[in-house]
Backbone atoms as SQL, in Angstrom:
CREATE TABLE atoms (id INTEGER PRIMARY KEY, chain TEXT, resi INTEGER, resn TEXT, atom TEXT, x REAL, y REAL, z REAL);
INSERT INTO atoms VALUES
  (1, 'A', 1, 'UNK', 'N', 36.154, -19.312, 7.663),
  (2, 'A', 1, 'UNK', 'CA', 36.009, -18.076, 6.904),
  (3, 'A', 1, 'UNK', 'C', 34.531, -17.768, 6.749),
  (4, 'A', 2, 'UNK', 'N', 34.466, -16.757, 6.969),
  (5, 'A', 2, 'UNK', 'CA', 32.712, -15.974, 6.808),
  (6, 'A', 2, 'UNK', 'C', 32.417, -16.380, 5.513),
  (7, 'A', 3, 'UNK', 'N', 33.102, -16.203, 4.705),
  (8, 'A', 3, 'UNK', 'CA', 32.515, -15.628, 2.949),
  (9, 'A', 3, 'UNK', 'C', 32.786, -17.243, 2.231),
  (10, 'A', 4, 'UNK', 'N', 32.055, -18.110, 2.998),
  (11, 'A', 4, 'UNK', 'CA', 32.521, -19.467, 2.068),
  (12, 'A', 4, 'UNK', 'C', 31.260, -19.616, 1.794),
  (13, 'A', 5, 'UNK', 'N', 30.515, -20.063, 0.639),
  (14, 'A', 5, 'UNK', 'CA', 29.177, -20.194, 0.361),
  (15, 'A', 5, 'UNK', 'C', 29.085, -21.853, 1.476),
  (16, 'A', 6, 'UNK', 'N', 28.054, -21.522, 1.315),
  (17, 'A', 6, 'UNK', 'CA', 27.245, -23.190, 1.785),
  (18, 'A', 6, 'UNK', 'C', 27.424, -24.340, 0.721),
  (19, 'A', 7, 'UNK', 'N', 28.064, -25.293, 1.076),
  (20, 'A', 7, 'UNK', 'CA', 28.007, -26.571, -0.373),
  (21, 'A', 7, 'UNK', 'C', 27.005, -27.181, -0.335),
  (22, 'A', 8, 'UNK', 'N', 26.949, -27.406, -1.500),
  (23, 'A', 8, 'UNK', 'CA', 25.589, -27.923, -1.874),
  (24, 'A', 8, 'UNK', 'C', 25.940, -29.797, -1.156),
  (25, 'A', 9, 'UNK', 'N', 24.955, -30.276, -0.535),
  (26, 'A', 9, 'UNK', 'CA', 25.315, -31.887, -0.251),
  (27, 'A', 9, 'UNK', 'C', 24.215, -32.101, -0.772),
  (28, 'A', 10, 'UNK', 'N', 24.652, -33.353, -1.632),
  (29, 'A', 10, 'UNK', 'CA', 23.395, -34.192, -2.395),
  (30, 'A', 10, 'UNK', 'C', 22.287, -35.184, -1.676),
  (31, 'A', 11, 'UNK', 'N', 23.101, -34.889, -0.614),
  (32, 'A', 11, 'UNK', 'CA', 22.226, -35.924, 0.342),
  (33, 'A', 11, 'UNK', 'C', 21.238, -35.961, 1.320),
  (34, 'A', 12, 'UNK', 'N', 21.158, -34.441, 1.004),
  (35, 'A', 12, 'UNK', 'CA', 20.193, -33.318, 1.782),
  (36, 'A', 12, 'UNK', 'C', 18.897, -32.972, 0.975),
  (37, 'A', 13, 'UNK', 'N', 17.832, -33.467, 1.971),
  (38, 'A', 13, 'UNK', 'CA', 16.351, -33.730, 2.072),
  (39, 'A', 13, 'UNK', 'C', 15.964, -32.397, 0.726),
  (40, 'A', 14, 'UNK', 'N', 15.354, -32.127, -0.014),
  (41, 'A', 14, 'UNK', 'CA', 14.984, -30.784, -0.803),
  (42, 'A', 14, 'UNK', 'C', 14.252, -29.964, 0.201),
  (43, 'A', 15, 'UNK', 'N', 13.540, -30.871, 1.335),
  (44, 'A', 15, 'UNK', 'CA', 12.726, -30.002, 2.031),
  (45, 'A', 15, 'UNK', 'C', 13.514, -29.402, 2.726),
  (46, 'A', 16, 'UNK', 'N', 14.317, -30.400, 3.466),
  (47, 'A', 16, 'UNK', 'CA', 15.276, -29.250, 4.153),
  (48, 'A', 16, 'UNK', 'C', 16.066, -27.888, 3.538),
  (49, 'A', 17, 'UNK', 'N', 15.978, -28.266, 2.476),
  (50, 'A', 17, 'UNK', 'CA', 16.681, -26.803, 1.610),
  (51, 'A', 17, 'UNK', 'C', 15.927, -25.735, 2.067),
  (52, 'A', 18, 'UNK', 'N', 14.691, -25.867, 1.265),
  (53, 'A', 18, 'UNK', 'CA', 13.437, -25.565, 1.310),
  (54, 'A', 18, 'UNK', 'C', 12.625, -24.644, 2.614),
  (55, 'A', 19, 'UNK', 'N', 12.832, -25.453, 3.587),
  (56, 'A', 19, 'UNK', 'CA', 12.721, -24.860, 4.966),
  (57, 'A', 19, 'UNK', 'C', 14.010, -23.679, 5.239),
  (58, 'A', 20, 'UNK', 'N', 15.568, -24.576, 5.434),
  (59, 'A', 20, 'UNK', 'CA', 16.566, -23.138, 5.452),
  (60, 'A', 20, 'UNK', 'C', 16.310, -22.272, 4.809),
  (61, 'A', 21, 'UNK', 'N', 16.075, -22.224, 3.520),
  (62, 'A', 21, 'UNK', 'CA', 15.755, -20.765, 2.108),
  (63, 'A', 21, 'UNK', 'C', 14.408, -19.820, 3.401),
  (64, 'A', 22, 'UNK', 'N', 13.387, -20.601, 3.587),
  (65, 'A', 22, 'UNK', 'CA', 12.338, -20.079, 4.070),
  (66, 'A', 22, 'UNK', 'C', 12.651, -19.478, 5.425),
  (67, 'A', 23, 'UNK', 'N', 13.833, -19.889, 6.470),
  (68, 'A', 23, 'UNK', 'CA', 13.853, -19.202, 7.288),
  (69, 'A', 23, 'UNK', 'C', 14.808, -17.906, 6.977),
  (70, 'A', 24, 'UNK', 'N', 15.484, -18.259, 6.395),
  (71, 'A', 24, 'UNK', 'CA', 16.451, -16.683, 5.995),
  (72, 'A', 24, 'UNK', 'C', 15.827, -15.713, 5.163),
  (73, 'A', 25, 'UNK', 'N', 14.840, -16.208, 4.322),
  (74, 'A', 25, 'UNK', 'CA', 13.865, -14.860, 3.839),
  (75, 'A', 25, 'UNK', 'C', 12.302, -14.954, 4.346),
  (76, 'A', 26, 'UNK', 'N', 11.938, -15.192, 5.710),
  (77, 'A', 26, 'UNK', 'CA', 10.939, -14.946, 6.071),
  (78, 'A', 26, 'UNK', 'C', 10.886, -13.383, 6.926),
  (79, 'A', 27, 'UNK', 'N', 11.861, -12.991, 7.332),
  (80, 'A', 27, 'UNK', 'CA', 11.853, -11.663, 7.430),
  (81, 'A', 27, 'UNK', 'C', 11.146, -10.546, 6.439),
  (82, 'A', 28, 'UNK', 'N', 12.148, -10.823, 5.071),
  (83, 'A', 28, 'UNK', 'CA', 12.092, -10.323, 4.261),
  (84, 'A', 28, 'UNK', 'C', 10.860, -10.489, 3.689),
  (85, 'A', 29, 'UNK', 'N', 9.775, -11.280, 3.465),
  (86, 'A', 29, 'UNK', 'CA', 8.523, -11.537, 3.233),
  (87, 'A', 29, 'UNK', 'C', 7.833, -11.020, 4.181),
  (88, 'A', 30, 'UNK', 'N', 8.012, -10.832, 5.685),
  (89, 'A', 30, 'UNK', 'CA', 7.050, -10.589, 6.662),
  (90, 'A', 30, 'UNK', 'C', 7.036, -8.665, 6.276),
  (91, 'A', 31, 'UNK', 'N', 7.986, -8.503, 5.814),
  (92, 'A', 31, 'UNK', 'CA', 8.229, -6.880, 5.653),
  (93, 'A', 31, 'UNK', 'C', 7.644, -7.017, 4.450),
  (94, 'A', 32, 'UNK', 'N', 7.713, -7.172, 3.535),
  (95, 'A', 32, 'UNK', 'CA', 6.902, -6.949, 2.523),
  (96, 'A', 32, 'UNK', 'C', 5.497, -6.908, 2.544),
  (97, 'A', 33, 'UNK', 'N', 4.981, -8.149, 3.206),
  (98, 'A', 33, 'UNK', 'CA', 3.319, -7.905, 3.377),
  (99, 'A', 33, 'UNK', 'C', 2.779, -6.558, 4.456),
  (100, 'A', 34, 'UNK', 'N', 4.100, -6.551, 4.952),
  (101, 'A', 34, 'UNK', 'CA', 3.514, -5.344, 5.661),
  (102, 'A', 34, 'UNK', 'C', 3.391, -3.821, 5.123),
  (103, 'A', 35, 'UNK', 'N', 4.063, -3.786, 4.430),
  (104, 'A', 35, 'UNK', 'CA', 5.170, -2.603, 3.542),
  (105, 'A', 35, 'UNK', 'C', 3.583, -2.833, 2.617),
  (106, 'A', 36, 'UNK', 'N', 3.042, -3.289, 1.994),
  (107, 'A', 36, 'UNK', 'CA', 1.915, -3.317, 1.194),
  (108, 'A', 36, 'UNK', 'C', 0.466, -3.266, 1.361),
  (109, 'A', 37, 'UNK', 'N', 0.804, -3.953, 2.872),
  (110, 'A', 37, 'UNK', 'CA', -0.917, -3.335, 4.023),
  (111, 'A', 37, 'UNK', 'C', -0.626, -1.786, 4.247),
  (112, 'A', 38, 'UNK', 'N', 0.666, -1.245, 4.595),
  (113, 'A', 38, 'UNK', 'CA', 0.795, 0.120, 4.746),
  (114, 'A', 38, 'UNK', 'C', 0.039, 1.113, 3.346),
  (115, 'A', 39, 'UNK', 'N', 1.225, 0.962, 2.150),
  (116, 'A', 39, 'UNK', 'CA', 0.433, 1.432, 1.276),
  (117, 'A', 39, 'UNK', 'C', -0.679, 1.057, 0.766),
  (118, 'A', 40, 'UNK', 'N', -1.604, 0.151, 1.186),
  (119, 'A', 40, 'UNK', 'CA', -2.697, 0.049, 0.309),
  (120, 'A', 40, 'UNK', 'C', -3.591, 1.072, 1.715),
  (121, 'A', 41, 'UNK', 'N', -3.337, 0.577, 2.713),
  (122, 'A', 41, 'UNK', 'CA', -4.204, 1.504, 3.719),
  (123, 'A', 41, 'UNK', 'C', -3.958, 3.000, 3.632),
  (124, 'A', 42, 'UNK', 'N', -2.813, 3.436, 3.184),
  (125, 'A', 42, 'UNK', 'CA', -2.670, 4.829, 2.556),
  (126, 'A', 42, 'UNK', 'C', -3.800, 5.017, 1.645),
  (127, 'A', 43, 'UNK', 'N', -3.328, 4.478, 0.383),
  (128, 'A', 43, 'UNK', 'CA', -4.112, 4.996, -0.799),
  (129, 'A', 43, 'UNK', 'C', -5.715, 4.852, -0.569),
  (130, 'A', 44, 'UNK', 'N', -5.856, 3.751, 0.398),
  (131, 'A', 44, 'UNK', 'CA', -7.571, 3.458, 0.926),
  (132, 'A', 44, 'UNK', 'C', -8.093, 5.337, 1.438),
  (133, 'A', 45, 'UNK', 'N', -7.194, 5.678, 2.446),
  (134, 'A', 45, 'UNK', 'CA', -7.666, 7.138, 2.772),
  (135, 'A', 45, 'UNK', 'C', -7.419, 7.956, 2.249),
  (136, 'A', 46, 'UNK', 'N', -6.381, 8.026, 0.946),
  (137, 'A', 46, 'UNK', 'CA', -6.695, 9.254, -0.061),
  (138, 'A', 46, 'UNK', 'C', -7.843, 9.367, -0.511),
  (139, 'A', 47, 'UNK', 'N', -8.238, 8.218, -1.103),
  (140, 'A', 47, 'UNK', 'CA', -9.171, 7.718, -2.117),
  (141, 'A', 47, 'UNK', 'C', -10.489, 8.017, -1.296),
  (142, 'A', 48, 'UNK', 'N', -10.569, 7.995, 0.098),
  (143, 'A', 48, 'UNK', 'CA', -11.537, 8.179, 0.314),
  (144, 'A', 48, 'UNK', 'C', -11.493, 9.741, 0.904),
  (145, 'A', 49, 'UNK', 'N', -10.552, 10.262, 1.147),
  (146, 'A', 49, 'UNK', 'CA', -10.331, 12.215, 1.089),
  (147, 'A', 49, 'UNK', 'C', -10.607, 13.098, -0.398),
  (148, 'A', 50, 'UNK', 'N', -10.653, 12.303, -1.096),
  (149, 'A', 50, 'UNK', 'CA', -10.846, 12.795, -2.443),
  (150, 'A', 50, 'UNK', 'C', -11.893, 13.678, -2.574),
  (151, 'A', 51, 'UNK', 'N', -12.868, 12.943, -2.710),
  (152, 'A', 51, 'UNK', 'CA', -14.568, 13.966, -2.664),
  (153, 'A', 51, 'UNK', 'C', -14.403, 14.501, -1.627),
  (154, 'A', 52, 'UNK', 'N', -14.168, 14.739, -0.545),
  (155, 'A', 52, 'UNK', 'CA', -13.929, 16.266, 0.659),
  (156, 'A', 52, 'UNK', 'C', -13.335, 17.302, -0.404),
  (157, 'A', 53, 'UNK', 'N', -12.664, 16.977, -0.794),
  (158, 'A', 53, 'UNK', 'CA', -11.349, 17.931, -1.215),
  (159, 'A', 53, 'UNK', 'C', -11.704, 18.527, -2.541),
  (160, 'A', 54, 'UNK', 'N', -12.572, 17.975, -2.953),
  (161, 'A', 54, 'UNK', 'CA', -12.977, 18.212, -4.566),
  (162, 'A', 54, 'UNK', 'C', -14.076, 19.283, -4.438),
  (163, 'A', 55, 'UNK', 'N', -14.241, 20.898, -5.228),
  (164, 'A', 55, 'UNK', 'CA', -14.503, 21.525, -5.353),
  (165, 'A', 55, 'UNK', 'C', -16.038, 21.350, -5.432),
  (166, 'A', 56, 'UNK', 'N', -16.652, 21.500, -4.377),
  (167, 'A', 56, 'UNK', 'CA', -18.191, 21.760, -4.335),
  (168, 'A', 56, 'UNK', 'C', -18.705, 22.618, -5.474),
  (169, 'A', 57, 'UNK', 'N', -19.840, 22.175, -6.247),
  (170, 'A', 57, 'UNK', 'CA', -20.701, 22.427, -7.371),
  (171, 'A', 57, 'UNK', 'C', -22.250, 22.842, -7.216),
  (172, 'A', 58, 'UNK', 'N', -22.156, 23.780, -6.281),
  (173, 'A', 58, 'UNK', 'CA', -23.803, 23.949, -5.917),
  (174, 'A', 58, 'UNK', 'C', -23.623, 25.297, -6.625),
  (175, 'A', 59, 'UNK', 'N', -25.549, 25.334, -6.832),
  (176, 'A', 59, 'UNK', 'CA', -25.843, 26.524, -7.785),
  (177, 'A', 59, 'UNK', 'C', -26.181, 27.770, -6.311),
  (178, 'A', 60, 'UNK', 'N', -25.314, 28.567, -7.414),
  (179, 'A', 60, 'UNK', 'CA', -25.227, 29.963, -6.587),
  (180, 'A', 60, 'UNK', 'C', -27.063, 30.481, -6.416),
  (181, 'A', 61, 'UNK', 'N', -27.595, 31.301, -5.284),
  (182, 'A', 61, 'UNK', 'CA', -28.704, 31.574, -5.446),
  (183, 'A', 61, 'UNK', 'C', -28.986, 32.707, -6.034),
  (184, 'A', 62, 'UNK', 'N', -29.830, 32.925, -6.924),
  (185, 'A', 62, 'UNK', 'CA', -29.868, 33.662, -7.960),
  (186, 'A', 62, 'UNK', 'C', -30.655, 35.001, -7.537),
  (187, 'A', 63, 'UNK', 'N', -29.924, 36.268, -7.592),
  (188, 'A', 63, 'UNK', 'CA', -30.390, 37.535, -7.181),
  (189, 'A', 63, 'UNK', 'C', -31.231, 38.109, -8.162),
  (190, 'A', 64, 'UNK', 'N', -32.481, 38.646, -7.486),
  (191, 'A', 64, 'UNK', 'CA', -33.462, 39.094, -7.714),
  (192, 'A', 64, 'UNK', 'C', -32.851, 40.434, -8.641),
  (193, 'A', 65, 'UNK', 'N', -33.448, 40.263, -10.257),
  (194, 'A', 65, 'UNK', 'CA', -32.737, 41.077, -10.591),
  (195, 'A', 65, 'UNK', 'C', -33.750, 42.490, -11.550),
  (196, 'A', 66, 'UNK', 'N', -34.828, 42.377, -10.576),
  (197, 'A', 66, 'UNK', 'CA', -36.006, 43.418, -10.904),
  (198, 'A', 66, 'UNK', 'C', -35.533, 44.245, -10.370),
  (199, 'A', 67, 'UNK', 'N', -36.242, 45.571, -10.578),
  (200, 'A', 67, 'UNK', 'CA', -36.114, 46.951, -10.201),
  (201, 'A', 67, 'UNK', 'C', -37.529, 47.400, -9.740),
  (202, 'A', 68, 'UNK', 'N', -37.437, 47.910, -8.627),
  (203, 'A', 68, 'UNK', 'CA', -38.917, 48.160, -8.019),
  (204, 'A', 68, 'UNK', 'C', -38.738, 49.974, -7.749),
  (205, 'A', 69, 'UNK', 'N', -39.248, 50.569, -8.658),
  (206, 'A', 69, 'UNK', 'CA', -39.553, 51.874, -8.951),
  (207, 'A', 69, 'UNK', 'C', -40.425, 52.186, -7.743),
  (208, 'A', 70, 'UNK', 'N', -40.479, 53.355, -7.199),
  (209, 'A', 70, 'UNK', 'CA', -41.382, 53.900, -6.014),
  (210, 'A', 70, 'UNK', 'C', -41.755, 55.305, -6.187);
């Protein structure tokens, strides 16, 4: 039957546990570190699109605001 858990045998090494546990969720760990290099390398190039994107603050040049009579 598929759905029978694994019995526990007492006579079995801890490492060996240890190692089986580690091969059935090393997938699941290899996706995760990756899944977290993704988003951090995201947020790395927002973070650095930010100041592009942010509203330039230069002073307007200021018009000559005499009157030259002739």
């Amino acid at each position: 039957m598929a759905n029978n858990p694994i019995k526990y045998n007492a006579d079995q090494n801890r490492a060996d546990i240890w190692r089986r546990n580690w091969e059935v969720m090393k997938p699941f760990v290899h996706f995760g570190f990756k899944a977290m290099a993704l988003i951090g390398g995201t947020l790395i190039s927002i973070i650095k699109l930010l100041p592009l994107l942010a509203p330039q603050k230069h002073e307007a040049p200021k018009k000559e605001t005499r009157i030259i009579k002739i």
